[in-house]
C-alpha positions as CSV (number, residue, x, y, z in Angstrom):
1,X,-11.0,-35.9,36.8
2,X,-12.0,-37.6,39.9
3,X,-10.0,-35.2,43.0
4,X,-12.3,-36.3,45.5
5,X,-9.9,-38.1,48.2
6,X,-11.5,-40.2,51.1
7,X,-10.9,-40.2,54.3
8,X,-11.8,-42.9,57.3
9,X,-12.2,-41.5,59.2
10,X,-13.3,-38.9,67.5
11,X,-8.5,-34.1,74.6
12,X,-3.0,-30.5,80.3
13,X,-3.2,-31.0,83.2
14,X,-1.5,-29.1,86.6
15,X,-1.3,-32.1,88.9
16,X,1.2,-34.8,89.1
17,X,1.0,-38.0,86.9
18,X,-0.7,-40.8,88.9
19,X,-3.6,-38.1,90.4
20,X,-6.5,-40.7,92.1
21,X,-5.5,-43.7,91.1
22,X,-9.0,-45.3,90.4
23,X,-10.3,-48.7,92.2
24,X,-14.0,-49.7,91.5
25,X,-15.3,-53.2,92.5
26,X,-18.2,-54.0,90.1
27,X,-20.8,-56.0,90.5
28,X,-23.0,-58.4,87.9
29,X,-26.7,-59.2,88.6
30,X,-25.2,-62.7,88.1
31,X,-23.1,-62.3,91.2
32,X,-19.7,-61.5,89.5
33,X,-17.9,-59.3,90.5
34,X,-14.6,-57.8,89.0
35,X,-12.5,-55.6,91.1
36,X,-9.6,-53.2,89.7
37,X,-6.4,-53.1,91.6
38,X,-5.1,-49.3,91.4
39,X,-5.2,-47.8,87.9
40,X,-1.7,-45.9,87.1
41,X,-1.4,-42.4,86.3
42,X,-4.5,-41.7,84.0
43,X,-1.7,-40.1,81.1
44,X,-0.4,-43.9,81.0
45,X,-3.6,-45.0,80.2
46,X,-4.6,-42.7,77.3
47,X,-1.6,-42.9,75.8
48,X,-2.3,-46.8,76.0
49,X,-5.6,-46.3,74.3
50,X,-4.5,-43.8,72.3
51,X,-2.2,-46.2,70.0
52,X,-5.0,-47.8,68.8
53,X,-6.4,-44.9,67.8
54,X,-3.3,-43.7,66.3
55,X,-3.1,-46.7,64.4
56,X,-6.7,-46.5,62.7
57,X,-6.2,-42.8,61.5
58,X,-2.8,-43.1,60.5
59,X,-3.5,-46.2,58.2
60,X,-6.5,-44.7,56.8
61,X,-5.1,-41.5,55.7
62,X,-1.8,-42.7,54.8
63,X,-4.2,-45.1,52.7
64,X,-5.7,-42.5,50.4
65,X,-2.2,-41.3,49.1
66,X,-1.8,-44.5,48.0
67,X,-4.5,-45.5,45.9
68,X,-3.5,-45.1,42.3
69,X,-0.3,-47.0,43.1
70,X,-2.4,-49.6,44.6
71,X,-4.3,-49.9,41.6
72,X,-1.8,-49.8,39.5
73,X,-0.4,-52.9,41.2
74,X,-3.7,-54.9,41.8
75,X,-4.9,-54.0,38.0
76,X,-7.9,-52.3,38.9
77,X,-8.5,-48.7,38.4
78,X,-8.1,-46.2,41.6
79,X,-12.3,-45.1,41.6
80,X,-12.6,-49.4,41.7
81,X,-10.9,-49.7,44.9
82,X,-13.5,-47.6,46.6
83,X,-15.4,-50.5,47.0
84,X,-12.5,-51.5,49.6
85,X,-12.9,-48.4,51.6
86,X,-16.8,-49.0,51.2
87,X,-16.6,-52.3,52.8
88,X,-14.5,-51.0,55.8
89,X,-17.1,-48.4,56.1
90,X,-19.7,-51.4,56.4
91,X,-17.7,-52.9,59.0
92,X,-18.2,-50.1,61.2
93,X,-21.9,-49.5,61.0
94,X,-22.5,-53.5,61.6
95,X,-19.8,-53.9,65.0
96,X,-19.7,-50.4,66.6
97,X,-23.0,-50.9,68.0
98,X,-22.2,-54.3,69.2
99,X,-18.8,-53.2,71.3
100,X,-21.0,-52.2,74.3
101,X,-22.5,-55.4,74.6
102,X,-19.6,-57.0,73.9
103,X,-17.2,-55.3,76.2
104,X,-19.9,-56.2,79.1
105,X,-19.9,-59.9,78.2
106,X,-16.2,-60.5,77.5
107,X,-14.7,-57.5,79.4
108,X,-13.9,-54.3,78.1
109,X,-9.8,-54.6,78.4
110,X,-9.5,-58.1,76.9
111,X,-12.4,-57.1,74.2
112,X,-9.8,-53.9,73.6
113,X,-6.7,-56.0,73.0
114,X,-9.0,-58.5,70.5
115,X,-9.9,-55.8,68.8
116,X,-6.5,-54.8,68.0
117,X,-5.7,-58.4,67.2
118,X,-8.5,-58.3,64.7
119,X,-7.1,-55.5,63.0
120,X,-3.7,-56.3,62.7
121,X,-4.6,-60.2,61.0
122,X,-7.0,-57.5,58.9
123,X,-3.8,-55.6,58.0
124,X,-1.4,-58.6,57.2
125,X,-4.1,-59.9,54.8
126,X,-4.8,-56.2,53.1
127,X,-0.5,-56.5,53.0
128,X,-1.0,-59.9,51.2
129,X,-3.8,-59.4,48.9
130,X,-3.1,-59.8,45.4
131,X,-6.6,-58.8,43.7
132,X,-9.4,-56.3,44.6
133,X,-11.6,-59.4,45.7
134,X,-9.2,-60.2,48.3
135,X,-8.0,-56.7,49.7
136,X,-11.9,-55.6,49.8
137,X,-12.4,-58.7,52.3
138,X,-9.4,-57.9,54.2
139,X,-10.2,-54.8,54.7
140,X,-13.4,-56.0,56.0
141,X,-11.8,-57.9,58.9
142,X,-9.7,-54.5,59.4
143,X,-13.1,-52.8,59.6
144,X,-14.0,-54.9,62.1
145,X,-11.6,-54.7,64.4
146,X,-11.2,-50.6,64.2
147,X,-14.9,-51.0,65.1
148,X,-14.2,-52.0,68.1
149,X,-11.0,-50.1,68.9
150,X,-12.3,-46.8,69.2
151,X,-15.8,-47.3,71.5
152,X,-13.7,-50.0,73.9
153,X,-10.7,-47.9,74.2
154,X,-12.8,-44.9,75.4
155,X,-14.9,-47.4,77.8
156,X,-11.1,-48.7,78.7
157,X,-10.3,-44.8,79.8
158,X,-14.1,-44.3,81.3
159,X,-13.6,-47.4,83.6
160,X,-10.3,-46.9,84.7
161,X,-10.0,-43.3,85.2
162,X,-11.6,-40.8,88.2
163,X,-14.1,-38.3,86.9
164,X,-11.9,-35.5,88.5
165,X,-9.1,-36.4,86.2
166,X,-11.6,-37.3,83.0
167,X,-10.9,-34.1,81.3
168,X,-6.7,-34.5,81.7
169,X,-7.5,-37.4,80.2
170,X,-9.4,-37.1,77.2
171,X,-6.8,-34.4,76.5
172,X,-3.9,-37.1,76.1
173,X,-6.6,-39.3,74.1
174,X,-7.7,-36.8,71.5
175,X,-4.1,-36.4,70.0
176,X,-3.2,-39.1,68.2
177,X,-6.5,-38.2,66.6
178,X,-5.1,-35.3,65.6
179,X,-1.7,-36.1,64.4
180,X,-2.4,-39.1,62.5
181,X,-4.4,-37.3,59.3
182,X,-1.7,-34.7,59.5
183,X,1.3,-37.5,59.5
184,X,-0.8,-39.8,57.2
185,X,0.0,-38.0,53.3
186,X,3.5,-37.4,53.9
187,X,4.2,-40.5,55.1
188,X,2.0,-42.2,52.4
189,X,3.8,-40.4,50.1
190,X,7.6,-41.5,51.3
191,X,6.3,-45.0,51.4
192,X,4.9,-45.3,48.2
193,X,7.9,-43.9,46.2
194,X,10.8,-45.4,48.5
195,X,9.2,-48.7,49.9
196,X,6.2,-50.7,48.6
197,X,2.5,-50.2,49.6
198,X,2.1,-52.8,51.5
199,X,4.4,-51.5,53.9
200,X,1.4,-49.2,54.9
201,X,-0.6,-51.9,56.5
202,X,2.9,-53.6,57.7
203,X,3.7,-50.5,59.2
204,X,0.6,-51.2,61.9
205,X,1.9,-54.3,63.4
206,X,4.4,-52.8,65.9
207,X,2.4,-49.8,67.1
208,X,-0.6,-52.7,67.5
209,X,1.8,-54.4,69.3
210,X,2.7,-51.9,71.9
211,X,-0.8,-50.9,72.3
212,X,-1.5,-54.5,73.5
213,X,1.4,-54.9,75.5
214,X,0.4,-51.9,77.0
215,X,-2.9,-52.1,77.8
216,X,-1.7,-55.9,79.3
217,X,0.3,-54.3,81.6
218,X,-1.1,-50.9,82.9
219,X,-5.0,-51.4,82.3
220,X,-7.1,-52.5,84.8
221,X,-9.7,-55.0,84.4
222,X,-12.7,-53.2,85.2
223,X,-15.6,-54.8,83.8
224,X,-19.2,-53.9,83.6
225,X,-22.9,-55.8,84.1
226,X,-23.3,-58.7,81.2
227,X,-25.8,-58.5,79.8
228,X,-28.7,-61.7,79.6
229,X,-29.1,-61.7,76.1
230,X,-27.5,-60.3,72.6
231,X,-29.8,-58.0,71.2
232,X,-29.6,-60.3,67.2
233,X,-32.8,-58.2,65.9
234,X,-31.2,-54.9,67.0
235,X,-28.0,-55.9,65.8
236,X,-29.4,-56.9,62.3
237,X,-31.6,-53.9,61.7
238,X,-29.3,-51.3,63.6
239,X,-26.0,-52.4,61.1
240,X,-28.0,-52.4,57.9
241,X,-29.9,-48.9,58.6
242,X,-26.0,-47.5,59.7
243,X,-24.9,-49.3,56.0
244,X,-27.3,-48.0,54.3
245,X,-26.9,-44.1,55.9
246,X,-23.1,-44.1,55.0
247,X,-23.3,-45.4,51.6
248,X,-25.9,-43.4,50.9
249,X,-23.5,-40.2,52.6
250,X,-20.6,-42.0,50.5
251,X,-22.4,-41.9,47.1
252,X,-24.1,-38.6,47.4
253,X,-20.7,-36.7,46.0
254,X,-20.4,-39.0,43.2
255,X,-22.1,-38.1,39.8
256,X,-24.7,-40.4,38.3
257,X,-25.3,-41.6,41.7
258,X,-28.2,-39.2,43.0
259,X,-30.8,-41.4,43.2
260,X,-29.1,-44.7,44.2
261,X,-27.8,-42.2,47.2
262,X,-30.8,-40.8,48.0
263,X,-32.9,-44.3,48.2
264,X,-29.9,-45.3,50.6
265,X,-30.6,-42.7,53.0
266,X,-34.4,-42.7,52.9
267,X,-34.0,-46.5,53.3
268,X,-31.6,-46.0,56.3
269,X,-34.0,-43.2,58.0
270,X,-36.6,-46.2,57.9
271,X,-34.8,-48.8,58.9
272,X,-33.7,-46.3,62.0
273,X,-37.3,-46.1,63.0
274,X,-37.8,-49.5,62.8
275,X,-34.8,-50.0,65.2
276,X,-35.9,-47.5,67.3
277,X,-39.2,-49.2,67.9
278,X,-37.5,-52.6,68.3
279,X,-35.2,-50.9,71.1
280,X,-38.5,-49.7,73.1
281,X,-39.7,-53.1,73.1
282,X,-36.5,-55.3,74.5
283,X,-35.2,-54.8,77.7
284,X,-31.2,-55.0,76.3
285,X,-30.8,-53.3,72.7
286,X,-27.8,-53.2,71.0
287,X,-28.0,-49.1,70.6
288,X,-30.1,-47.7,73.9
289,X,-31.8,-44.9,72.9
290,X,-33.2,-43.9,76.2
291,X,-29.8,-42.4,77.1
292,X,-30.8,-39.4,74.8
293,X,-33.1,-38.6,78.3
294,X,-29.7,-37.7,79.9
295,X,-29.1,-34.0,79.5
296,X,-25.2,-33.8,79.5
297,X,-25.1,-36.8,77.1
298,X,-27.8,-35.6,74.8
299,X,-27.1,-31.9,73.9
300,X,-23.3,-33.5,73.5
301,X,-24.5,-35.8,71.4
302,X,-26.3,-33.3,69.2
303,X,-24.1,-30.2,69.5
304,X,-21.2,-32.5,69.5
305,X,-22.3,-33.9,66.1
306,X,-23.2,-30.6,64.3
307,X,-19.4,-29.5,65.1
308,X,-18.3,-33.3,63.7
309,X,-20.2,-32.7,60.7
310,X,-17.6,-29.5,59.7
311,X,-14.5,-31.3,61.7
312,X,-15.1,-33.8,58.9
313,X,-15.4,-31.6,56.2
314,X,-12.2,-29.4,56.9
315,X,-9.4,-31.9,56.6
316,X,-11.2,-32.8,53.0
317,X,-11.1,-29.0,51.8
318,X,-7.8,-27.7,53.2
319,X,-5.3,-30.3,51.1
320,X,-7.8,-29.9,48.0
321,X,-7.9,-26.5,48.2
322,X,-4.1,-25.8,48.5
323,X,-2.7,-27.7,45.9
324,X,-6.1,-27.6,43.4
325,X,-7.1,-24.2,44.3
326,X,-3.3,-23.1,44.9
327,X,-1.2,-25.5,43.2
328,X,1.0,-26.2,46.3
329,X,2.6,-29.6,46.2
330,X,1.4,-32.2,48.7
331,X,4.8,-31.7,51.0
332,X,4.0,-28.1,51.6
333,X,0.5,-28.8,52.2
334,X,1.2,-31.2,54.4
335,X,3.7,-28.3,56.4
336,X,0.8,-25.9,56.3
337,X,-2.1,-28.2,57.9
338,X,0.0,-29.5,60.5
339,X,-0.8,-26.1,62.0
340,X,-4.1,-27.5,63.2
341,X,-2.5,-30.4,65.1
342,X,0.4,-27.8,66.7
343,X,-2.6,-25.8,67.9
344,X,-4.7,-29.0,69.0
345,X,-1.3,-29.8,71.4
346,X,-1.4,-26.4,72.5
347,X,-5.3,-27.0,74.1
348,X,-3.8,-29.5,76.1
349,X,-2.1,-27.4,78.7
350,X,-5.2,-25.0,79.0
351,X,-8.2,-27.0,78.8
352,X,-8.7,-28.4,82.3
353,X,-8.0,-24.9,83.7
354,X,-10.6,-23.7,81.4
355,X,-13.2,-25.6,82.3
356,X,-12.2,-25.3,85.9
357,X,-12.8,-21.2,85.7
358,X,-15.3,-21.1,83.2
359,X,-17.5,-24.4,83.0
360,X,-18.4,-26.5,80.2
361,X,-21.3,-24.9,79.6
362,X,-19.7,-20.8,78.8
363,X,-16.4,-22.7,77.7
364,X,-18.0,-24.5,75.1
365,X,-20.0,-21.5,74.1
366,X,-16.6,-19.7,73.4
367,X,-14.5,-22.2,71.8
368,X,-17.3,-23.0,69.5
369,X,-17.9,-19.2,68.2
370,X,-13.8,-19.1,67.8
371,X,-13.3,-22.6,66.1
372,X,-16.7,-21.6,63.9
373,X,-15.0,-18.2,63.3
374,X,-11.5,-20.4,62.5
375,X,-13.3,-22.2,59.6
376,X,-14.9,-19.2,58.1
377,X,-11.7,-17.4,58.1
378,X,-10.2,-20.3,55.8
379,X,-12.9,-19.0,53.3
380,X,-10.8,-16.1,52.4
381,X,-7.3,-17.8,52.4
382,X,-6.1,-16.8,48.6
383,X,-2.9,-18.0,47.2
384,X,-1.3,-14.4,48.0
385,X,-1.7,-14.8,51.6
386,X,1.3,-15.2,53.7
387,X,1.8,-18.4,55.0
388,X,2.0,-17.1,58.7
389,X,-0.9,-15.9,58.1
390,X,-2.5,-19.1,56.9
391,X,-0.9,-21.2,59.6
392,X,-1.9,-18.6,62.5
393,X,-5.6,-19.5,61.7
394,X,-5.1,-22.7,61.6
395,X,-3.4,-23.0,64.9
396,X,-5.8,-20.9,66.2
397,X,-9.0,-23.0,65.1
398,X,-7.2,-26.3,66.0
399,X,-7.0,-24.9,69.1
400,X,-10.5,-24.5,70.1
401,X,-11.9,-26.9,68.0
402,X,-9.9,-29.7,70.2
403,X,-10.8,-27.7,73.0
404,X,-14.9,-28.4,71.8
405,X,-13.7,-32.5,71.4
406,X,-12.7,-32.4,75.1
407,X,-15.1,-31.0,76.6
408,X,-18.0,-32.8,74.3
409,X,-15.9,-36.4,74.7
410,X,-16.2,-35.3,78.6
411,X,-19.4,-34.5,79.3
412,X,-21.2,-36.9,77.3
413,X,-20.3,-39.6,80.1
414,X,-21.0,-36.9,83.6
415,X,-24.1,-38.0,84.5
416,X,-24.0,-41.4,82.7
417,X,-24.2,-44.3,85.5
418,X,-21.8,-47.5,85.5
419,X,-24.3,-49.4,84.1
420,X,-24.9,-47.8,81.2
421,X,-21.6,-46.8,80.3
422,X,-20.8,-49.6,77.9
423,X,-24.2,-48.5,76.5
424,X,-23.7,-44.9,76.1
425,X,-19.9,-45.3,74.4
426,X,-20.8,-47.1,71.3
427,X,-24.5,-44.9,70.7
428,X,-21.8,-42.0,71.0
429,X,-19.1,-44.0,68.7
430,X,-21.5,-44.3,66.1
431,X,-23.1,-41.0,66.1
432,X,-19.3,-39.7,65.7
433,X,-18.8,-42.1,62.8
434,X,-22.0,-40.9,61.1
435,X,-21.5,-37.0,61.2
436,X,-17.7,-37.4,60.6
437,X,-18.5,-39.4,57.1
438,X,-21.6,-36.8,57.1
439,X,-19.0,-34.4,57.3
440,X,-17.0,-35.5,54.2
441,X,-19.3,-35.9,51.8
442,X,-21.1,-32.6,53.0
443,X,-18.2,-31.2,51.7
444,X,-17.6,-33.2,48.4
445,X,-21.0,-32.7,47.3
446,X,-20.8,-29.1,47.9
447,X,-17.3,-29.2,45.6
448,X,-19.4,-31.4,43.5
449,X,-22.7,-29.3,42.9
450,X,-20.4,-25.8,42.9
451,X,-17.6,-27.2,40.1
452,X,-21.0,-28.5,37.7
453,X,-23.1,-25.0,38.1
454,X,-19.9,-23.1,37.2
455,X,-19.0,-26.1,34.0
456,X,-15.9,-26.6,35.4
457,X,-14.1,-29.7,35.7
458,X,-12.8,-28.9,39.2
459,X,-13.9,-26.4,42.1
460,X,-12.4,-22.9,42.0
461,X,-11.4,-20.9,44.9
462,X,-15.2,-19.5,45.1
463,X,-16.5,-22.8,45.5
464,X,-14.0,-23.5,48.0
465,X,-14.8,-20.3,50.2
466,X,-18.6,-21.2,50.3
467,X,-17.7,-25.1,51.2
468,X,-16.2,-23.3,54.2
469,X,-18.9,-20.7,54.9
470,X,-21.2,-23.3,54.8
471,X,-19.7,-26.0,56.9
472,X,-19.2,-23.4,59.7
473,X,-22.5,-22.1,59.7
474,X,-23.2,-26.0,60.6
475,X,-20.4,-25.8,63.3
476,X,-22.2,-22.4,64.9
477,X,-25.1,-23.3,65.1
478,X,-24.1,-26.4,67.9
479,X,-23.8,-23.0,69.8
480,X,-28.0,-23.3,70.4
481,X,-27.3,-26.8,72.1
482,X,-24.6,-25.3,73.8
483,X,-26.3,-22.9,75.9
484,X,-28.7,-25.3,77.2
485,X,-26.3,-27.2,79.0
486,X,-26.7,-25.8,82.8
487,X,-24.4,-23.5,84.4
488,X,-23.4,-26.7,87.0
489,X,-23.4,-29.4,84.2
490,X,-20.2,-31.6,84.9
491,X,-19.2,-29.7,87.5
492,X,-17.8,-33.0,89.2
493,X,-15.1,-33.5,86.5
494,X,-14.2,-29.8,85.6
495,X,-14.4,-29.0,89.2
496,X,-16.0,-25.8,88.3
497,X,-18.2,-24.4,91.1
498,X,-20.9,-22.3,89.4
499,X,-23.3,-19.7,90.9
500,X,-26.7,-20.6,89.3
501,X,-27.8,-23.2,87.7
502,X,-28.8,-21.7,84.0
């Protein structure tokens, strides 16, 4: 029996809307220069990116429910159509690091509305494909555009947004992330029995629409420096090492495939070193790695990963582990892990006051040995459990887990100049993309391994409980990184005033 599901898969404020309206005049080393006219209330501009956002995680979890249907229809077998989510995977690894570069040369608002163009003509042709060939390019295009979406949307925010309200910010942001895996099954599941399943991809038309009327109306166009050239070499090498890591990550849960899997990977590592060498020797490449000498952005990057690694994993375990481990049905699975997104909203009104008493530095240290603790706890969840019980722990870990994406999505970008902000959002964008998949197939492989030591045919509730213990040992140990950060790191946008500097 193949149970292994996929998923495709990246933050409250006490101040008025419309805090600092942000104006930045920018200019290029060609002598252009864009100036912003006054940004609206920084909650109208999340929410703006935010759609887009939205859109990409609700189509791709809603996606997974529907498979065998799909198959069914297309008369291809449900393990075959992987080879569509494979090639929305490649999508990402070749344009993510492009959007930087792109957003600089094209501008990062009018780069953020293509990009939502892209995916919606990527959605009407996976709506109108009648055979794998065709819905495994459309989802391509698709892949292309939610490449894009994600890095540009946060650069939108970065641009248009003071650092003072950053944090407010990236709260309104991170929900949509949150929400749409949790609204994604049930609704995948209503549309496949009541509607058709092309309906799913239909379904992204009028929320792509609002997010480009949207961000027509109330973004500012705040560019950044073009670049002189397009980094082609970087580009080449820097997509096919990315490919090749997340196939590799992809295939590693699969049986039969070990070796294939692991010559993916080794050939990715390789290729990364060869990119990084490249990137010392050209003046603009595609990924910069010299932004890993920034403090803030470099123990976020790495601390921020380890805890992405076990975000990925959890939203894979929880729905396997209920109705395989429990034998719930998918609606009240569905009921019981929307506690994680009820807690997530709850972060929202506590975050920025957080930070503002406590730092990023001893805040992040807290909510990642209580989100860590969160996941471990799920270890022990049993099918005699109350469900209060089960959804208190949930709430509980949402909670500080989004409170973890806040502060990481914040303080990557505090000491990250204008210049290099382009830069800095897609090396971030892909690093997330990498340790989220990592995250998934962590877990799968774990399942995997466990249900063929034990000769069963599917994981039991042991197997389950290490997956957990496992993942958040990953998820604690970002706590190291943490407590490097300085006592006064960020400081500017959690308005935190600290004593010392360590």
């Amino acid at each position: 029996m193949h149970w292994r599901r996929r998923n495709l898969a990246s933050m409250s404020a006490d101040a008025a809307d419309g805090l600092a309206p942000a104006v930045e005049a920018v200019t290029s080393p060609t002598g252009r220069t864009t100036t912003s006219r006054p940004a609206p209330g920084y909650r109208v501009i999340a929410l703006v990116v935010a759609s887009s956002l939205f859109m990409q995680q609700l189509d791709g979890t809603v996606l997974t429910v529907a498979l065998p249907t799909m198959a069914r229809e297309l008369g291809t077998t449900a393990t075959s159509l992987s080879l569509a989510m494979t090639s929305y995977l490649l999508a990402l690894a070749l344009f993510i690091p492009a959007s930087g570069t792109l957003a600089d040369r094209f501008g990062s608002r009018n780069l953020f509305c293509a990009s939502i163009v892209v995916f919606l003509i990527g959605s009407i042709l996976c709506a109108q494909s009648s055979s794998l060939a065709l819905l495994v390019g459309a989802r391509f295009v698709q892949g292309i555009g939610g490449a894009m979406m994600v890095p540009v949307g946060r650069l939108v925010l970065l641009r248009s947004v003071a650092k003072e309200d950053m944090v407010q910010a990236l709260s309104w942001l991170v929900m949509p992330a949150l929400i749409g895996p949790i609204l994604g099954p049930p609704l995948g599941g209503f549309i496949v029995t009541w509607l058709d399943w092309r309906w799913i991809f239909y379904l992204n038309i009028p929320i792509g629409v609002v997010g480009i009327a949207g961000a027509l109306l109330v973004v500012p166009d705040v560019s950044g420096d073009a670049r002189a050239r397009f980094d082609l070499s970087g580009f080449l090498v820097s997509g096919l090492a990315l490919g090749a890591l997340l196939f590799g990550f992809e295939l590693s849960s699969r049986p039969g495939t070990g070796v294939l899997a692991i010559a993916l990977v080794i050939g990715g590592l390789v290729l990364g070193l060869v990119y990084f060498r490249h990137a010392r020797r050209v003046e603009d490449p595609i990924l910069e790695p010299s932004l890993m000498r920034i403090p803030t952005f470099r123990l976020s990057v790495i601390a921020g990963s380890l805890t992405r690694i076990t975000q990925g994993a959890q939203p894979f375990l929880l729905p396997l582990m209920f109705q395989l481990g429990f034998g719930l049905s998918a609606a009240k699975t569905g009921t019981i892990t929307m506690a994680g997104a009820i807690g997530a909203l709850a972060m929202k009104a506590f975050a920025p006051r957080v930070l503002r008493r406590w730092g990023f530095r001893r805040g992040l240290i807290v909510a990642g040995l209580a989100s860590s603790a969160g996941y471990a706890a799920c270890a022990l969840f049993r099918p005699d459990w109350p469900v209060a019980a089960m959804v208190a722990v949930l709430a509980v870990s949402g909670f500080f887990t989004s409170f973890q994406f806040t502060g990481y999505n914040a303080i990557a970008y505090a000491d990250v100049g204008k210049a290099q902000m382009s830069a800095a959002t897609s090396f971030y964008a892909t690093f997330q993309q990498l340790t989220l998949s990592l995250g998934i197939c962590t877990a799968a492989t774990i399942l995997q391994v466990g249900a063929r030591m034990e000769g069963m045919e599917q994981p039991t509730l042991r197997i389950f409980s290490a997956a957990f213990l496992i993942v958040s040992t990953i998820s604690a140990s970002a706590i190291i990184w943490n407590r490097r950060f300085a006592m006064d790191a960020g400081q500017e946008m959690s308005g935190h005033h600290a004593s010392g500097t360590r």
